[in-house]
N, C-alpha and C positions, 0 to 999 in steps of 0.2 A: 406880403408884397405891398409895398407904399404904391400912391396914387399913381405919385408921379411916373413910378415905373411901367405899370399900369399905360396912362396917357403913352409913353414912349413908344410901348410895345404895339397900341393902336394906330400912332403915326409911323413906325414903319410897314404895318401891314399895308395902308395906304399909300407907302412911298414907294415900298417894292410893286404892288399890283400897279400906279402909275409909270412906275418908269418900264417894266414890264410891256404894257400895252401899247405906250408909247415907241419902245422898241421894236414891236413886230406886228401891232395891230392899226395901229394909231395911222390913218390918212392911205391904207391899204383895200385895196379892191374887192379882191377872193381874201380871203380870212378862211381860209382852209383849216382842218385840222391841225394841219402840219406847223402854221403858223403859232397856234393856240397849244399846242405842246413846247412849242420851243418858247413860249413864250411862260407857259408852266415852269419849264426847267430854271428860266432866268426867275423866275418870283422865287424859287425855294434857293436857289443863290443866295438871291438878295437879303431874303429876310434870315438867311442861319448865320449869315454875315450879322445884321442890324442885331440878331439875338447876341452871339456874343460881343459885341461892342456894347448892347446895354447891360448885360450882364446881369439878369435878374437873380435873385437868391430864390431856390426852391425849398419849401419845408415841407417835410412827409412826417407824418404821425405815425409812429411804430408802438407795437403794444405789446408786452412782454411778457410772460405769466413767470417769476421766479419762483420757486421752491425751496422749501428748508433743505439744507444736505442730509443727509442722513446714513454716514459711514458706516460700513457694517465689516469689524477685524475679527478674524477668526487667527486663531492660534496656531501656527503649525510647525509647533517645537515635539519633538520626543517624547514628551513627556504626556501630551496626551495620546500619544500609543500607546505607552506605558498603562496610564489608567484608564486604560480601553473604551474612549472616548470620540475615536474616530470618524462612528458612524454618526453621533449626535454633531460633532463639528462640519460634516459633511454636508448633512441633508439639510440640517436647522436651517440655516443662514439662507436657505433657498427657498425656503417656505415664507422668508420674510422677504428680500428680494424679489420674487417673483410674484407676490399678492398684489392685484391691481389697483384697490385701495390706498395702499401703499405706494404703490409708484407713481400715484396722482394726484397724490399729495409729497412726497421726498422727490427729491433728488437723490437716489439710490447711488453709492458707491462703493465697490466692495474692494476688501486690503486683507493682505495678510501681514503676519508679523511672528520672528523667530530671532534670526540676531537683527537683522535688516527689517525696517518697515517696508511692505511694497505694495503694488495692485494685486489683485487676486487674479493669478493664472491658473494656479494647480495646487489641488493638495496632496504631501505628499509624507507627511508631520514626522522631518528626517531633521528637523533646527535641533542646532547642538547647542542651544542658548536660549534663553525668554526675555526680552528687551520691551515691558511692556511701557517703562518707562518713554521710553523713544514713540512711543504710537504719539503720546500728548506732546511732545515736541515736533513729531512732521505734520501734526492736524492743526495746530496752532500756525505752521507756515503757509497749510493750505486753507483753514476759515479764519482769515483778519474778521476779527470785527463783526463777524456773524453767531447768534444762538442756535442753538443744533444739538440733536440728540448722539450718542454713541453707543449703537450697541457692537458690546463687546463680548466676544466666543471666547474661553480660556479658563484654568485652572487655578489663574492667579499665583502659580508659583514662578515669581521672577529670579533669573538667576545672575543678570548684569542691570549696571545702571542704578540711578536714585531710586530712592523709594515713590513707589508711582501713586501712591494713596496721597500724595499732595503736589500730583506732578501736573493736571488737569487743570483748564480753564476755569473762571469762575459762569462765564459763558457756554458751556460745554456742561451737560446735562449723561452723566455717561450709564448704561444699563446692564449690566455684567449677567451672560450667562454663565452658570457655572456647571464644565464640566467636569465629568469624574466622580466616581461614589463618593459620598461625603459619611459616608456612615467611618466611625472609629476605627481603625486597626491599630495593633499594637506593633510599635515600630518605635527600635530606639537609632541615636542619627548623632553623633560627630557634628553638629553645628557648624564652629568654626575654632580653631586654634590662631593664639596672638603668639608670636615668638620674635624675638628679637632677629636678623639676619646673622649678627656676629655675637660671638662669646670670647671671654679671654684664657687661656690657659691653668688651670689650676683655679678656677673659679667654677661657682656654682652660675648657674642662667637660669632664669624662670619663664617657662611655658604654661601659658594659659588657656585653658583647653572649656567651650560650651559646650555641652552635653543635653540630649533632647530626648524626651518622652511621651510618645505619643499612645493612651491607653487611661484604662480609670482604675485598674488595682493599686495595688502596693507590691512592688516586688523590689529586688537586690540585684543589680547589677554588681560585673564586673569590667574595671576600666585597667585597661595596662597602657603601656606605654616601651616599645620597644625596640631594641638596636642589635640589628641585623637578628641571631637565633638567640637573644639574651634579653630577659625581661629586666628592665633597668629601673621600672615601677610596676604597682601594683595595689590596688585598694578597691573598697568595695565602696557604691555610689549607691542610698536608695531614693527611690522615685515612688508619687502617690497621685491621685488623682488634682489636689493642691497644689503637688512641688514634680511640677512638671518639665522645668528647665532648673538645670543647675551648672554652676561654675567652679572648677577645679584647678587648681595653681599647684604646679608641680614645680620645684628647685631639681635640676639637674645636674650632673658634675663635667665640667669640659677636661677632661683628662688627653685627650690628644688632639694634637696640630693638624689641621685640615675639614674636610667636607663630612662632616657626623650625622649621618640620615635618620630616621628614626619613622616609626610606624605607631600609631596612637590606635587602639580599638576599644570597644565597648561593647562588651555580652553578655549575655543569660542564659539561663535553661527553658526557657519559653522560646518557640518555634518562631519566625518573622517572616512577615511575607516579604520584606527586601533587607537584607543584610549587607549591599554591596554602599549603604549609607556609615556600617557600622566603623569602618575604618577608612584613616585619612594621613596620608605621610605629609612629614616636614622635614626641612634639614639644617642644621647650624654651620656657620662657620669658623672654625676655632682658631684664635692668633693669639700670637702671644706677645701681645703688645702695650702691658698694661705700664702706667707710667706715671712714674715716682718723681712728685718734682717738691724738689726746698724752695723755699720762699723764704728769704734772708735780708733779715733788717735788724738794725740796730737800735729803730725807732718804734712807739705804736701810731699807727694814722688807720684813717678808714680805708684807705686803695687796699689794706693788706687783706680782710675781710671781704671785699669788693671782690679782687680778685681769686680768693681762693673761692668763693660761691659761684663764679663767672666759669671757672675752668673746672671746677669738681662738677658743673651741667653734665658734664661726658664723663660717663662713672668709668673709663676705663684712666680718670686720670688721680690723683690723688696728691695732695698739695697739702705739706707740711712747714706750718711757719716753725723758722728756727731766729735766735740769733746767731752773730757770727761766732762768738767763742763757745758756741755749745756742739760745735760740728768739729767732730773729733775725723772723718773720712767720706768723701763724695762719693763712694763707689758705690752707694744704697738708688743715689740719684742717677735721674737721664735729663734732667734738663735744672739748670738753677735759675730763678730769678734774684738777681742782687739790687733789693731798693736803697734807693740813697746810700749808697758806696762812700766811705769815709776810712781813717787810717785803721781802722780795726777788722775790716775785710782784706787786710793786707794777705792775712795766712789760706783766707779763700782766693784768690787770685795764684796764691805761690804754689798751692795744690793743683788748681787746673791749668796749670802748665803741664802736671803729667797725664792728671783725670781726661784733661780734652770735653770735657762736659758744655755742651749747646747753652749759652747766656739769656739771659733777658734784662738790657740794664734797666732800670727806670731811675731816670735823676729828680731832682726837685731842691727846695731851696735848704736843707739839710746836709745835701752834696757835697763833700770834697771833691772838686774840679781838677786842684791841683794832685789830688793825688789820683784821680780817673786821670787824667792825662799823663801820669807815669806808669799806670797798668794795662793800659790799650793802645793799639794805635792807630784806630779804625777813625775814631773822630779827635779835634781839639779844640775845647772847649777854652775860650776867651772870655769870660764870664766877671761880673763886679756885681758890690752887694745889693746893688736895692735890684726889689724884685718885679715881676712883669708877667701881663696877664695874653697867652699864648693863645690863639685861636687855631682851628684847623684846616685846610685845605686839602680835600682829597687830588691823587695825581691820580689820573686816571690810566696813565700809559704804565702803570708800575705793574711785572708782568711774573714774579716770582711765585704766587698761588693768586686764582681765583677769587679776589675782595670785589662785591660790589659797593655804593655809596650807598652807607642807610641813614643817611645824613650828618654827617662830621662835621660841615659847615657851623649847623646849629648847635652842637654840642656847646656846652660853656666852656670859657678858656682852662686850659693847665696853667699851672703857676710854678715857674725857672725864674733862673736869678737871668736878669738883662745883662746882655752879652752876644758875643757873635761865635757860631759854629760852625766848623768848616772840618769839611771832610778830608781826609787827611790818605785813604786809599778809595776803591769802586764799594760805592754804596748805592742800593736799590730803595728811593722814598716809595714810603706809601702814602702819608699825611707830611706837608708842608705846615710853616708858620705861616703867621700875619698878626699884626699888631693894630686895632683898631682898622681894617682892612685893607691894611698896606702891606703885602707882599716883602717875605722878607727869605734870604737864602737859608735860615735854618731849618732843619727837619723838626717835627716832631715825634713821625714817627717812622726810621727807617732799619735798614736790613743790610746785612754783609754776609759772603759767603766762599769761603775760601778753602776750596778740596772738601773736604768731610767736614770742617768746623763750621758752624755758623751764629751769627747773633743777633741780636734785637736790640734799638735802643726806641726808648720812649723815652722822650726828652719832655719832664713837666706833670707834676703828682694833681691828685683830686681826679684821677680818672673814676672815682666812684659818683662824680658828678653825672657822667657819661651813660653809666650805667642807668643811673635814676631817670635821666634823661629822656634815654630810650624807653622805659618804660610807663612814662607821662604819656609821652604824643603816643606808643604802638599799642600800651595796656599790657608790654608782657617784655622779658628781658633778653626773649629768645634773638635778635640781629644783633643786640651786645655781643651774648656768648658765643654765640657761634663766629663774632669777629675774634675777640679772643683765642676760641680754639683753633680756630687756623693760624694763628702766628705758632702757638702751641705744637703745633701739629707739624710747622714746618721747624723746628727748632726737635721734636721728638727727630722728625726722619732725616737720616744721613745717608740713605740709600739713592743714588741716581734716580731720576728721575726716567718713567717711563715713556717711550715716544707712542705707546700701542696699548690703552687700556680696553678693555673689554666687559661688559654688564648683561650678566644672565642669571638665570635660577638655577638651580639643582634641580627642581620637579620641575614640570610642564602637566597637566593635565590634557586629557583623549580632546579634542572638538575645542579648546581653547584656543587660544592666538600665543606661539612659541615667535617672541619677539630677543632678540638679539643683537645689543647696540656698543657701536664701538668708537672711540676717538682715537683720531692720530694726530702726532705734533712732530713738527719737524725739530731743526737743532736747537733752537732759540725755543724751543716748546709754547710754539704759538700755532693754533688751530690747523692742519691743511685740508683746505673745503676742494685742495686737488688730489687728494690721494684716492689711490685704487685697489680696495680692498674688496678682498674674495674670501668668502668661508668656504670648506670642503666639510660635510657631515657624513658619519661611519656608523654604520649601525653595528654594534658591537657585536652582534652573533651572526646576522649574516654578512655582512661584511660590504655591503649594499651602500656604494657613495654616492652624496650628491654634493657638487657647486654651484654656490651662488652667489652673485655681485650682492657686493652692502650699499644701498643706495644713499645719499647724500639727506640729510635734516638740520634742523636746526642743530646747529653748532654737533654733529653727532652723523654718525653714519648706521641705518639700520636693516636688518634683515629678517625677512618673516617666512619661518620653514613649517606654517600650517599645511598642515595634513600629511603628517608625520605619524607612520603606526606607533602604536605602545612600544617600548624596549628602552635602551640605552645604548646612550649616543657619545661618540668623541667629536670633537670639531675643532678645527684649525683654521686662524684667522690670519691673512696675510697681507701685506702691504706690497704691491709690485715692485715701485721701485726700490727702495730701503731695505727690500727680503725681511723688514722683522714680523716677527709672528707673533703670536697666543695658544694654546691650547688648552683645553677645557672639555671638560664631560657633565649631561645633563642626562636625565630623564622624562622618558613619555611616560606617564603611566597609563593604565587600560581605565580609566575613569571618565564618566558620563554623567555629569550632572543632574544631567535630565532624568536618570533615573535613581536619582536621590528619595522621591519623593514615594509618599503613597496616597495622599489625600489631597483634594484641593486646596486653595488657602482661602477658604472660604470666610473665616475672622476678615483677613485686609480686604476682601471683594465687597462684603457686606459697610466696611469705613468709606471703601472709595465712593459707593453708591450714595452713601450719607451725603461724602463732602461736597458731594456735586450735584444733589436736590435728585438722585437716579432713583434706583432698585431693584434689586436685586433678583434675576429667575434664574429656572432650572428648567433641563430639557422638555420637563412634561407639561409645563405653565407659557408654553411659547404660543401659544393660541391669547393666552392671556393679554402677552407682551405686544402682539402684534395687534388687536384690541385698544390698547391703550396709546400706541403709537397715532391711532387713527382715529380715537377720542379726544386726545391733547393737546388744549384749545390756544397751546401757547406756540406752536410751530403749524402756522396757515399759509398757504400761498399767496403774495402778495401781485396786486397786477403794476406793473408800471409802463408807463406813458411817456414816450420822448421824443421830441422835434430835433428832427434830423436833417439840418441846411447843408446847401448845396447852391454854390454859386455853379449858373450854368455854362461858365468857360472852361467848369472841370469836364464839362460831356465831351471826348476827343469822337466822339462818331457824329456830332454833331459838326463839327470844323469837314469830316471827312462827309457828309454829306454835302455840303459846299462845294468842298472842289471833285466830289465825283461829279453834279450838275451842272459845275462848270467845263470838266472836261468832257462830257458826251453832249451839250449844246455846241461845244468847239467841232468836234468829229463830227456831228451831224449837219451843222453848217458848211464844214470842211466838204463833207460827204456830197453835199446838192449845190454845191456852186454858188455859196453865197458870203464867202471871204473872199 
């Protein structure tokens, strides 16, 4: 508080007690109580008045004692039921929360965590998941910027999310109990299988299958691999104390069209104490879609390499350069590209008059114009011979498949003969010109489509510029090819288009998330974010339905039928108003991840300890831990000190002291006859 405030506050205690006294004492006879009270009421008027008019700032000194946090997560996934760990997860975690040492020095807070990280209300260790990753992602929301210890209760066997052994603070000092026997069992375990989702008909697919050994002999396994009551493989895998994980690559045959499930196990003659690890289904999709395309020049240039490495990305496509006089019959092909079209593509041209074969032109300065403008009549090319360097422009409203920009702009020019191109029926651009970047009406890269036929033209060669391009600025050539295969892809399919796609698995796993997502398009097959789609699910044996709304997402509508028993399932997917549908069939299977396991992961718990300055205990060493939590001289209470201002026109009991002394000097005046 400055002087001056100070001097104020002095002069009005002296103005209020003068005008006070002057009001009821001052040149008065009897000075009565009575007077000297009312004369009380008007000085605390006066001066609550003079206080807040001078408005002094008040500082108070607060004093804080803060503590380190000190989280304490316990695990309450299945899995330590499983490895009879219960008791030690229950009681441990109380003996360190409730020691008073400890709570006077920490800030104690307890959590648990299974799929969800939370507070700790109940243990009840019914998690159909281990999300340990997720603990360092909501501790990092809840300590910004503070050092803190973690202990952590658990088995360390996670079953969702990153790898958590680098998922922690560097700030975050974390302590892992570990429960569950750690001693050896022997237990062999189905890891994980990689498989493709789709295979193509009369093709081999390759399923990649990890296989896990947990023991210190040497024995022989057996691994099959199975469809429906028919062993489709079979070989023997052995394991040693050394070659404790191993990887097997199986070629399969797709002999038929549709959904092919298959059953993968792995056994011995040796007894396990969990064998529900040892088998794990998958299932393929089998189409019969695989596609045969000519790639026809008359010329050698690099675009012909360019693009056959660009499209054979997607092994179900195969791209065979021909010239034109070595094509005796188009019926081997489903799609041709003809580069630089000249008079000797005449006999391919007079052929897919009846072939009806999907095109892809691509011109360039080698071109015959004049005779592309006698075998098509989608464009007409006005063309003359000096040449010109063609830039890109994506359209963005071009709405025939799914193209995002992955930058055309920058691409380098194609190179056409200068000339003007004009569309001659209904063409869909994807890529406009420009010339030094002046907008110009020719395409260079557009689309026609008329009943079942459709084409492509690329107007302008060196698209192997393109490709290179992409792979300078991205490091890799994958937004080329996959632009490629979709012009590919729309030039394969002559099937209408669907207004009602639908994306599910075949399996579902017990306690996972059965996610089920759908899109609808209206007639223009453009997104509807208004349709009103409904599933209906049938359990196939008892016959038990349920319905449920697909709720609205990004660009997608989805539906989530967790907690769903084991069995198999039909479901049908509907659009209200349009009536079209989907149908499809999935399975639950009776599978628990959580009970995958038989040991703790005691290897990653002992890294994560490392990478975050921790260390590692066990249930019997908890006396240990809780010792050194209250040794460790690096998490101490600190005090803090903070002045806390306050101007005094914020006191509203002060204003209402005022005019309550005003209005009971009023009534009491009123009262004795002296207004």
């Amino acid at each position: 508080m400055t002087t001056n405030t100070i001097l104020l506050l002095i002069l009005s205690v002296i103005l209020a007690v003068g005008l006070s006294f002057y009001q009821y004492l001052y040149k008065v006879k009897n000075q009565s109580k009575f007077y000297w009270f009312l004369a009380f009421l008007r000085f605390i008027s006066l001066f609550s008045i003079f206080l807040l008019l001078i408005n002094p700032i008040i500082s108070r000194k607060i004093t804080e004692i803060k503590k380190t946090p000190l989280p304490i997560v316990v695990d309450n996934s299945k899995s330590i039921s499983e490895l009879k760990a219960t008791k030690d997860a229950s009681e441990l975690y109380l003996k360190i929360s409730e020691n008073k040492a400890i709570t006077e020095k920490y800030d104690v807070q307890l959590f648990s965590f299974s799929e969800e990280f939370q507070s700790l209300e109940n243990l009840n260790f019914e998690g159909k998941q281990s999300h340990i990753d997720g603990i360092a992602k909501n501790l990092k929301q809840l300590y910004r910027n503070t050092n803190y210890p973690v202990v952590l209760f658990t088995d360390g066997n996670q079953t969702m999310g990153n790898d958590y052994v680098f998922s922690f603070q560097e700030n975050t000092s974390v302590l892992p109990v570990i429960l569950g026997d750690t001693t050896t069992v022997f237990d062999l375990k189905i890891n994980q299988i990689n498989v493709n989702k789709y295979a193509f008909l009369k093709n081999k697919f390759p399923v990649e299958v990890f296989l896990q050994y947990n023991g210190n002999q040497t024995i022989s396994t057996t691994f099959t691999i199975q469809n429906g009551n028919q062993n489709v493989h079979k070989q023997t895998v052995t394991f040693s104390k050394d070659k404790k994980a191993q990887s097997v690559v199986v070629l399969l045959n797709a002999d038929k069209v549709g959904i092919a499930k298959y059953k993968a196990v792995i056994s011995s003659n040796i007894k396990e104490k969990n064998i529900i690890n040892n088998t794990k289904n998958f299932a393929v999709e089998v189409i019969d879609q695989r596609s045969e395309i000519a790639l026809i020049s008359a010329i050698n240039h690099p675009d012909l390499g360019a693009l056959k490495r660009s499209i054979e990305i997607n092994q179900q496509r195969k791209v065979t350069i021909v010239k034109p006089n070595e094509i005796n019959s188009l019926q081997n092909y489903n799609v041709l590209i003809l580069y630089q079209p000249n008079t000797t593509f005449k006999s391919i041209f007079e052929q897919n008059k009846t072939a009806l074969i999907n095109t892809l032109i691509v011109t360039g300065t080698a071109t015959d114009f004049g005779f592309l403008n006698q075998v098509q009549d989608d464009l007409f090319f006005k063309m003359s011979a000096p040449k010109e360097d063609y830039l890109a422009t994506f359209e963005p409203d071009f709405n025939l498949f799914a193209q995002t920009n992955i930058g055309f702009e920058n691409f380098p020019p194609l190179e056409n003969n200068f000339g003007v191109i004009t569309a001659k029926n209904n063409v869909n651009t994807l890529l406009s010109a420009r010339v030094r970047n002046v907008p110009l009406q020719n395409p260079i890269l557009t689309f026609t489509e008329n009943g079942s036929k459709r084409k492509a033209y690329l107007l302008g060669e060196n698209i192997w510029k393109w490709r290179l391009q992409n792979h300078l600025k991205k490091k890799s050539f994958d937004d080329f090819d996959l632009f490629t295969d979709k012009i590919i892809q729309f030039l394969v399919s002559n099937a209408s288009k669907k207004n009602l796609n639908v994306t599910y698995e075949s399996f579902y796993n017990s306690g996972e998330s059965i996610e089920i997502t759908a899109e609808y398009f209206n007639k223009n097959y453009e997104f509807d974010d208004k349709a009103q789609l409904t599933i209906q699910v049938v359990n196939s044996k008892t016959k038990a339905s349920k319905k449920y709304d697909l709720l609205k997402a990004n660009n997608s509508f989805k539906v989530n039928l967790d907690g769903l028993e084991a069995g198999n399932y039909t479901f049908k997917v509907t659009e209200k108003k349009s009536n079209s549908s989907f149908t499809g069939t999935f399975e639950v299977l009776d599978f628990e991840i959580e009970k995958q396991f038989v040991n703790p992961d005691k290897n990653r718990l002992e890294q994560l300890a490392q990478n975050t300055k921790g260390k590692v205990y066990y249930p019997n060493q908890i006396e240990n831990l809780i010792q050194n939590l209250i040794d460790n001289k690096d998490y101490i209470p600190t005090q803090k000190e903070t002045i806390k201002k306050s101007p005094i026109i914020d006191w509203i009991w002060l204003l209402l002291i005022a005019v309550s002394t005003l209005t009971a000097e009023w009534f009491i005046r009123k009262y004795n006859g002296l207004l």
